[in-house]
C-alpha positions as CSV (number, residue, x, y, z in Angstrom):
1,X,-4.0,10.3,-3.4
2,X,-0.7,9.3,-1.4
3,X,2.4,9.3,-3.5
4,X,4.8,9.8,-1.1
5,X,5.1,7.9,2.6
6,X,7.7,6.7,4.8
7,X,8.7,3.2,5.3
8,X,9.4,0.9,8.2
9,X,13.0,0.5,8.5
10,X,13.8,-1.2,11.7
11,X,13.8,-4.9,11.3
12,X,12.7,-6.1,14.7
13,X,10.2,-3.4,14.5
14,X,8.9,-5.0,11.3
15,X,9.2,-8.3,12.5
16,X,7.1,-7.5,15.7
17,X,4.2,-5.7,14.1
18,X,4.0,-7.8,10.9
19,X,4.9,-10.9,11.7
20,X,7.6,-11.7,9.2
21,X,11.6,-10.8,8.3
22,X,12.1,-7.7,6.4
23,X,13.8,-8.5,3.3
24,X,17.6,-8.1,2.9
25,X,17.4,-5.1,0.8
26,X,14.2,-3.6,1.5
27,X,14.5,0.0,-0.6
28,X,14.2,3.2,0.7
29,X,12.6,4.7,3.7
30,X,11.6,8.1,2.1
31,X,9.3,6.5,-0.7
32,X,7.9,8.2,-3.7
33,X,6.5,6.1,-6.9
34,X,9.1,4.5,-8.8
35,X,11.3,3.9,-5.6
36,X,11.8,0.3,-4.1
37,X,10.1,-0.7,-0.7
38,X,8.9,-3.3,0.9
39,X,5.4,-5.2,0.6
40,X,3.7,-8.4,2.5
41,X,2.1,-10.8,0.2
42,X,1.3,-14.6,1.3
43,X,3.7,-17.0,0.8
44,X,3.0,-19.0,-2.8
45,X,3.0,-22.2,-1.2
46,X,1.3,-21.5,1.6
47,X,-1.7,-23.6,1.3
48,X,0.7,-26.8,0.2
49,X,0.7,-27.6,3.6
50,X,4.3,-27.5,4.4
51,X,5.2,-27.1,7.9
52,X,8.7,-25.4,6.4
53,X,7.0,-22.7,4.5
54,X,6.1,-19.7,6.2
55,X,2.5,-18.4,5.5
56,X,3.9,-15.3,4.9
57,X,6.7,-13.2,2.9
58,X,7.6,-9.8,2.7
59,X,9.0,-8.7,-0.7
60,X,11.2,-5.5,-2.6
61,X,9.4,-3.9,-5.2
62,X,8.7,-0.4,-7.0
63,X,6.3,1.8,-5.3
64,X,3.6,1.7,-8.5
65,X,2.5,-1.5,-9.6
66,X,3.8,-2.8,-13.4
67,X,1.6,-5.2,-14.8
68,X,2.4,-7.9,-17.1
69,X,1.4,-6.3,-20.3
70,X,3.9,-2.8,-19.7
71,X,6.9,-2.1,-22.0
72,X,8.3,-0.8,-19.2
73,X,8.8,0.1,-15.7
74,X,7.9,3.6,-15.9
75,X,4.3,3.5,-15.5
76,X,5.1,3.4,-12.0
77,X,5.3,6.5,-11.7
78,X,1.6,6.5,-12.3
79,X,0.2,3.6,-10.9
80,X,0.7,4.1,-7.1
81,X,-2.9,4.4,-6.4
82,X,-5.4,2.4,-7.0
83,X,-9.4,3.3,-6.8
84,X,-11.6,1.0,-5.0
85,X,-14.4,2.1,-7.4
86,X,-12.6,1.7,-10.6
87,X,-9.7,-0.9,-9.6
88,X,-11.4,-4.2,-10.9
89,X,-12.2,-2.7,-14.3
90,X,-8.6,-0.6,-14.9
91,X,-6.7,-2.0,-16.9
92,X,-3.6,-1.3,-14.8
93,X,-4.9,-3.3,-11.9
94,X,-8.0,-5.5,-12.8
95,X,-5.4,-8.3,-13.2
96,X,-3.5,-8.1,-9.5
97,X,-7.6,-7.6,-8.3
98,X,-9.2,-10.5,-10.1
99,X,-6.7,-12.7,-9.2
100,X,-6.4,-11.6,-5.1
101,X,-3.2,-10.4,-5.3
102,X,-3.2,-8.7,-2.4
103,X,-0.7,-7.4,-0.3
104,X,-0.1,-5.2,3.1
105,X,2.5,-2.0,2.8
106,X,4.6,-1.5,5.6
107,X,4.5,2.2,6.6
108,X,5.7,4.1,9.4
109,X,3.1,7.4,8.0
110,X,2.1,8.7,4.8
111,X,2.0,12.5,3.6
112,X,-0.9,14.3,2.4
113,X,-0.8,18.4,1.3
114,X,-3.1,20.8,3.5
115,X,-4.1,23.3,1.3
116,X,-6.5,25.3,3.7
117,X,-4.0,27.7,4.0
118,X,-4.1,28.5,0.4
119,X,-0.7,27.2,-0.4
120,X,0.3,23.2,-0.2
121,X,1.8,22.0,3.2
122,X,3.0,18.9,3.0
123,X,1.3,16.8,6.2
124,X,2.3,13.5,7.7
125,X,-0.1,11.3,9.1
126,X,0.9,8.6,11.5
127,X,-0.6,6.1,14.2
128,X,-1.9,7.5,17.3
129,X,-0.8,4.6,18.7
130,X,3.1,4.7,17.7
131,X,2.7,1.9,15.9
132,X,3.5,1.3,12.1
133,X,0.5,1.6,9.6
134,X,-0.5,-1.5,7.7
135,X,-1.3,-0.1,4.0
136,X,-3.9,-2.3,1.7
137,X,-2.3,-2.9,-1.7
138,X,-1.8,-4.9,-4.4
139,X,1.1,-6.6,-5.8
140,X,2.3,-7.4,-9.5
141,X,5.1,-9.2,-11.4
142,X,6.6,-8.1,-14.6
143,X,9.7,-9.4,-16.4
144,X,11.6,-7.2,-18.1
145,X,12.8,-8.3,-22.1
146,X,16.3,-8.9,-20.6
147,X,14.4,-11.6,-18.7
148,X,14.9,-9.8,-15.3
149,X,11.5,-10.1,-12.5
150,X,10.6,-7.1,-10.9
151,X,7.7,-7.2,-8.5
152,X,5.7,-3.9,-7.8
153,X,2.6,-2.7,-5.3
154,X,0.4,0.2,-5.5
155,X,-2.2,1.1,-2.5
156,X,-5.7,0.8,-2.5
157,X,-7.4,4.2,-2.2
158,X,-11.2,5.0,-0.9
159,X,-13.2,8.5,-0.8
160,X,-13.0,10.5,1.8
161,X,-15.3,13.7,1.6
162,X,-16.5,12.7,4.5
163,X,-13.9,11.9,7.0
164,X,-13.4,14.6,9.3
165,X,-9.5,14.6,9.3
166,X,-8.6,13.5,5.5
167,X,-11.2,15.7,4.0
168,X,-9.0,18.4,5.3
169,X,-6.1,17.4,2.4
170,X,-6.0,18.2,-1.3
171,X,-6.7,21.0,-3.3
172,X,-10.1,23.2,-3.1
173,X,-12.6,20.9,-5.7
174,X,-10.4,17.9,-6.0
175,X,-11.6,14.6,-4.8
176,X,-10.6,13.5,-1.1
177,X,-9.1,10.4,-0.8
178,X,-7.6,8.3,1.7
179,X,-5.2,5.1,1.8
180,X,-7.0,2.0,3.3
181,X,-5.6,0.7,6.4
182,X,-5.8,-2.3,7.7
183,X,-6.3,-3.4,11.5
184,X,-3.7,-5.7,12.6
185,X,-6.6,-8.5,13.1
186,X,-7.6,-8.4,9.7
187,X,-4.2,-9.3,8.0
188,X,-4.4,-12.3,7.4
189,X,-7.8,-12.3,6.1
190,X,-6.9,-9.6,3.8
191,X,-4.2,-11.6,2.2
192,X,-6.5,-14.3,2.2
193,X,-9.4,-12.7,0.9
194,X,-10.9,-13.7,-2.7
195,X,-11.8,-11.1,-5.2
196,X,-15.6,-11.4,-4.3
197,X,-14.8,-10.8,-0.4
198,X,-12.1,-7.6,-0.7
199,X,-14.8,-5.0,-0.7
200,X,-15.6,-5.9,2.7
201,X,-11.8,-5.0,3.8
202,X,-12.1,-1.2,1.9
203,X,-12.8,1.1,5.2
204,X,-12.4,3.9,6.7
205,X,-9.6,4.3,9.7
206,X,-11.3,6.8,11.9
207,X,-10.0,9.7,12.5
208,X,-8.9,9.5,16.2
209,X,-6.7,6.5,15.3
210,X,-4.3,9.2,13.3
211,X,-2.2,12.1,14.4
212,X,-0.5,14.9,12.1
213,X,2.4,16.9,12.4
214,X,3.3,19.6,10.2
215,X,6.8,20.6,9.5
């Protein structure tokens, strides 16, 4: 599971690869759950029609999505993943997933641990291209009782036991997972995408598209 990754913190470097404006505050770049970044959701009015309203928007919210229903904002520090096999039925997320709220994560890498040493080593896992990663999420709004909106995002999160480069992260007999990442082609039709279609978008990146350094 990825709870820590770096965001993209260069705004024409953003703009470029994504699209859109990076918002005027958008959080950290060393991001662990609870901390603010930056998510890409489509624009609420976006099918009004409006030649003035951009199809797309890029948000700040807490890494670790709050839904409606939480007291507070701390569950974020538990809700930065989100199963594909479990995430329409959880009741954390079935809300954001049955109503398409789906979002892209702006990323420059992510970290994983390598335990094949025997001890952890933290891992980060980038583009082989150079380019910044495009992370599948979803994206919630909660209001606070002071009446304040906070908007929050977790990433979606598919098995990996058999991918020859993420099954190398985690400890010995845990489940290997992997982020889902998103080809810059598919976007759109990502943030598009109904409930009954988003399965289709929950792949694999292969392996030779990643490279890792090690500190």
């Amino acid at each position: 599971m990825c709870s820590h990754y770096q965001g993209v913190k260069d705004q024409e470097r953003f703009r470029r690869h994504f699209g859109v404006a990076m918002p005027p505050d958008p959080g950290r770049e060393d991001l662990w759950p609870g901390y603010a970044g930056s998510f890409i959701r489509r624009h609420p009015l976006a099918e009004v029609g409006d030649e003035a309203v951009p199809p797309l928007e890029a948000l700040t919210g807490l890494f670790g999505l709050v839904p409606h229903w939480s007291a507070d904002t701390k569950i974020a520090r538990h809700t930065y993943n989100a199963r594909s096999e479990t995430v329409a039925v959880k009741p954390s997320f079935r809300d954001a997933w049955k109503h398409g709220q789906h979002c892209i994560i702006p990323a420059e890498a992510f970290f994983e641990p390598d335990w094949r040493s025997g001890r952890a080593i933290a891992t980060r896992i980038a583009s082989a291209e150079g380019e910044p990663l495009g992370i599948a999420g979803l994206w919630a709004r909660w209001r606070s009782p002071q009446g304040e909106l906070v908007h929050s995002y977790t990433m979606l999160t598919i098995n990996a036991e058999a991918h020859p480069l993420m099954q190398q992260f985690h400890k010995p007999g845990d489940e290997k997972r992997m982020v889902v990442i998103l080809a810059p082609q598919h976007y759109q039709g990502w943030l598009a995408a109904a409930p009954v279609d988003s399965p289709s978008f929950l792949r694999a990146w292969p392996a030779e598209g990643l490279v890792t350094q090690t500190p």
